[in-house]
C-alpha positions in Angstrom: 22.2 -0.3 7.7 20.7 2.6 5.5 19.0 0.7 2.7 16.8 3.9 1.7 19.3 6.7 2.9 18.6 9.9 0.8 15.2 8.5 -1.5 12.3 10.2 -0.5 9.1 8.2 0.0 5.3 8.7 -1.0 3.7 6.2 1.4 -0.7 6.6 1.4 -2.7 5.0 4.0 0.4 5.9 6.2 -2.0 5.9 9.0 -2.2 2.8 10.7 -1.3 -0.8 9.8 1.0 -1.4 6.9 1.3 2.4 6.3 2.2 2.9 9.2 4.8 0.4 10.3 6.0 0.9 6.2 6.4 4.6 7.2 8.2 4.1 10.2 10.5 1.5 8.8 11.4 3.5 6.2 12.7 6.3 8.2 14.6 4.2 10.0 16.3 2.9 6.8 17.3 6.9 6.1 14.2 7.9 3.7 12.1 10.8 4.0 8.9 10.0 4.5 5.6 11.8 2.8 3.1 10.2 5.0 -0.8 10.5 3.3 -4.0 9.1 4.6 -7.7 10.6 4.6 -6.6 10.8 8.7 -4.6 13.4 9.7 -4.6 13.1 13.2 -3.2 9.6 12.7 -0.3 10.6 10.2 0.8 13.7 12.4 1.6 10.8 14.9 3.7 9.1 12.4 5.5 11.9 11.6 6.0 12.8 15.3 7.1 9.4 15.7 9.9 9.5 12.9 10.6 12.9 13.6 11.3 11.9 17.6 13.8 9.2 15.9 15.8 11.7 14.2 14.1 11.6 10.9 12.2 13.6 8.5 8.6 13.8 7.9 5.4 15.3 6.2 1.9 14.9 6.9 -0.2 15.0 4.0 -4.2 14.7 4.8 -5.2 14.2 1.8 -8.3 11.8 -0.3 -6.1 9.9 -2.7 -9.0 9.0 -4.8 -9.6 12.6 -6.2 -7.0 14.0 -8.8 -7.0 17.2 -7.4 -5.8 15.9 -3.8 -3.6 13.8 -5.6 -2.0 16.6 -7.9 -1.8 18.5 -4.7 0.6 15.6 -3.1 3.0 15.3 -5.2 3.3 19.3 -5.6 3.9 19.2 -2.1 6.4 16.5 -1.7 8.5 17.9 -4.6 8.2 21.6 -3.1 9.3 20.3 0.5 11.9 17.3 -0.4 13.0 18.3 -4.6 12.3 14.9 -5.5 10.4 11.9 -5.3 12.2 7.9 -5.3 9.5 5.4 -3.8 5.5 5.7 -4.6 4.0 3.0 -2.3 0.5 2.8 -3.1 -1.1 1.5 0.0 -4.3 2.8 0.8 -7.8 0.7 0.4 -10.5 -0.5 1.6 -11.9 -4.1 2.2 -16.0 -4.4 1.3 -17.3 -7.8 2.3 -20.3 -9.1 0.3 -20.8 -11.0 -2.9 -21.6 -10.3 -6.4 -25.4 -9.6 -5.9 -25.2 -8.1 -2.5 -22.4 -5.5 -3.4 -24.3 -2.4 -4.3 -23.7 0.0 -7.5 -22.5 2.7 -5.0 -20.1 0.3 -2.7 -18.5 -1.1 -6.1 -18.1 2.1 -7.5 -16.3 3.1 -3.6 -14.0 -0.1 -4.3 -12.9 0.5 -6.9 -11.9 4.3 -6.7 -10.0 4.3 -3.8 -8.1 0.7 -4.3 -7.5 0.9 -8.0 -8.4 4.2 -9.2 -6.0 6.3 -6.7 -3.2 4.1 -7.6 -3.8 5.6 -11.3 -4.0 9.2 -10.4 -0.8 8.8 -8.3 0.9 7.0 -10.7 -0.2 9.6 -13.7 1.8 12.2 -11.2 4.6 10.7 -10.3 5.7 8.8 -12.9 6.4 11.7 -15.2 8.5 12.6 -12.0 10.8 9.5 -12.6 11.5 9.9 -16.3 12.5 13.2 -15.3 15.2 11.9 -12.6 16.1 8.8 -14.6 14.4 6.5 -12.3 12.0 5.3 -9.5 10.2 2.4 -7.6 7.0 2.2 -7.5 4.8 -0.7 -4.7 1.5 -1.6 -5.3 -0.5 -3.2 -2.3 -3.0 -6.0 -4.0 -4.1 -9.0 -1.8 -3.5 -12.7 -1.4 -7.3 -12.4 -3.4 -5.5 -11.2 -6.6 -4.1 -15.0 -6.5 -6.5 -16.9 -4.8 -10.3 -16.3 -4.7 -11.9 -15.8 -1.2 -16.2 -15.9 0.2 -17.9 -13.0 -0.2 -15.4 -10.5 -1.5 -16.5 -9.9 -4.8 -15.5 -6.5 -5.4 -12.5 -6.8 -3.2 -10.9 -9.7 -5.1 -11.3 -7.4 -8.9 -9.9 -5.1 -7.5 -7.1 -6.4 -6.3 -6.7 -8.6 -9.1 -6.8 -5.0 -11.1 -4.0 -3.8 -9.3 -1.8 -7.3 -10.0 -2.8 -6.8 -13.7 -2.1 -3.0 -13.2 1.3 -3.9 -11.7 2.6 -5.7 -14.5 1.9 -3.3 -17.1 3.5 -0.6 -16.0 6.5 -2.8 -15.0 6.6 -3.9 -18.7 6.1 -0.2 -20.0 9.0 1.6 -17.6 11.5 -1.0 -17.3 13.7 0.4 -19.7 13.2 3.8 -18.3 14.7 2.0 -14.9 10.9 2.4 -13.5 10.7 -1.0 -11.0 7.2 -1.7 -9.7 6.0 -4.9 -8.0 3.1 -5.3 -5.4 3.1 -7.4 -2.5 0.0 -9.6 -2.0 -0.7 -9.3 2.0 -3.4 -12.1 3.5 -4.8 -11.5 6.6 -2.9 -9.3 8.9 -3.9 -8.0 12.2 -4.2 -4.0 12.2 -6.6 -1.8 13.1 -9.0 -1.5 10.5 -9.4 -5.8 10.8 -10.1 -5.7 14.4 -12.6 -3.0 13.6 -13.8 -5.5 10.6 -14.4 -8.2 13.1 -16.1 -6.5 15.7 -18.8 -6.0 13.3 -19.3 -9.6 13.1 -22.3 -11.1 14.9 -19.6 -13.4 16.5 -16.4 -11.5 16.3 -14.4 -14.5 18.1 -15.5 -17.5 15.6 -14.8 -14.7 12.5 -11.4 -14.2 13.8 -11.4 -17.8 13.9 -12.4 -18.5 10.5 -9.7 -15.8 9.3 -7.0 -17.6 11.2 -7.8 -20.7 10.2 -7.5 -19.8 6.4 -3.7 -19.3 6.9 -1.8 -22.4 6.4 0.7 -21.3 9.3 -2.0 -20.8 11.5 -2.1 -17.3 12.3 -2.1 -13.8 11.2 0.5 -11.6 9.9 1.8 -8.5 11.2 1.8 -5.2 9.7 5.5 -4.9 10.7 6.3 -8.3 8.7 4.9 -6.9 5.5 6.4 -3.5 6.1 9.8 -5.5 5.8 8.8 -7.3 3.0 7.8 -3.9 1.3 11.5 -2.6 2.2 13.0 -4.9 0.5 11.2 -4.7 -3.0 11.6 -0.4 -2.6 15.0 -1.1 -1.6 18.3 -1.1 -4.1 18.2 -5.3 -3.1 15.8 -5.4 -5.5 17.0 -4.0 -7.9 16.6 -6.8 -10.6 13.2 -7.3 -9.4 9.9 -5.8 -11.3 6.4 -6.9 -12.3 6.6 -9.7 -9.2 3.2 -10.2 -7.3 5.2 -10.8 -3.7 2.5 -13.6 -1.5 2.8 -12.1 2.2 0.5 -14.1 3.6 1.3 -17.4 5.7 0.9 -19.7 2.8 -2.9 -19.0 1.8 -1.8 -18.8 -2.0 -0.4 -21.8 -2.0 
């Protein structure tokens, strides 16, 4: 089943973790995949990976926080593919601290590449979809936007940015058949949250304490929220926009 068969896709932070798996699935459902992340070694292997499968592929190294790189994307997705159908605005970063031990520097960091690339991307692309009649854009926020969390102060507001962010834009577009939702992960188990608990004093009781958090008991996988973003890109969704979609094993409840 080809739910994305002919769309091309924008996925960022296509490197590892939901990226990744997104990027991967995607192919595999027929789109062609613009893979972008600050790495580039790691989104060369995506695109090795899909283009192995049988599908298509470009590697875009790129800092999605700057409008330059940004501008520089989306001219090189529409020079090498014609057209864009899917923005999935995934990249981030995930500052621990609270209010007074979050610095000026480490808030201003937050909030440019979770919130402030999703702007600059979509400022380009969505001129892109009132030109083709159309597109769907996913926004990744957290299980924070809906429920507060210790010691993630500027984590939370900006995910809570990208919820309010979400809607707007779904209210503005939808008569310009513009959908855009964003999926509200909690804790899943990739790379970059292994590499956040081994910075822990005691990585084994932090893991702990993150498990624990999740009603069901256990973390979820980067391939479960890739199929959950799948859906909401997909044509299934079609009368779906402006949802905040809770990934994450029951911790908004």
């Amino acid at each position: 089943m080809n739910r994305l068969e002919g769309k091309v896709a924008i996925i960022t932070g296509a490197a590892a973790g939901i990226g990744r798996a997104s990027a991967l699935l995607f192919a595999r459902e027929g789109a062609k995949v613009a893979a972008v992340d600050l790495d580039a070694n790691g989104i060369q292997t995506v695109v090795q990976e899909i283009s192995t499968a049988g599908g298509e592929a470009l590697a875009l190294p790129a800092d999605v926080a700057t409008a330059d790189a940004v501008q520089q994307v989306v001219r090189a997705v529409l020079g090498h593919f014609g057209r864009v159908d899917i923005l999935f605005n995934n990249a981030g970063i995930v500052p621990h601290g609270k209010i007074h031990m979050t610095t000026e520097a480490d808030w201003d960091r937050t909030m440019t590449v979770n919130l402030k690339s999703m702007y600059l991307l979509c400022h380009e692309v969505v001129p892109v979809f009132l030109r083709q009649g159309g597109g769907v854009i996913l926004n990744t926020a957290s299980a924070t936007a809906l429920r507060s969390v210790p010691d993630r102060a500027a984590y939370s507001t900006s995910k809570g940015a990208v919820l309010a962010l979400t809607r707007s834009m779904a209210l503005d577009y939808v008569r310009d058949h513009i959908r855009v939702n964003c999926l509200c992960p909690g804790t899943v188990d990739t790379p970059s949250f292994r590499q956040r608990m081994a910075a822990f004093p005691d990585p084994e009781e932090a893991l702990r304490q993150f498990v624990a958090r999740q009603p069901m008991g256990r973390l979820g996988t980067a391939d479960e929220v890739a199929k959950a973003a799948l859906y909401l890109v997909s044509d299934e969704a079609q009368f779906v926009t402006g949802v905040a979609f809770p990934i994450d094993g029951g911790m908004a409840i």
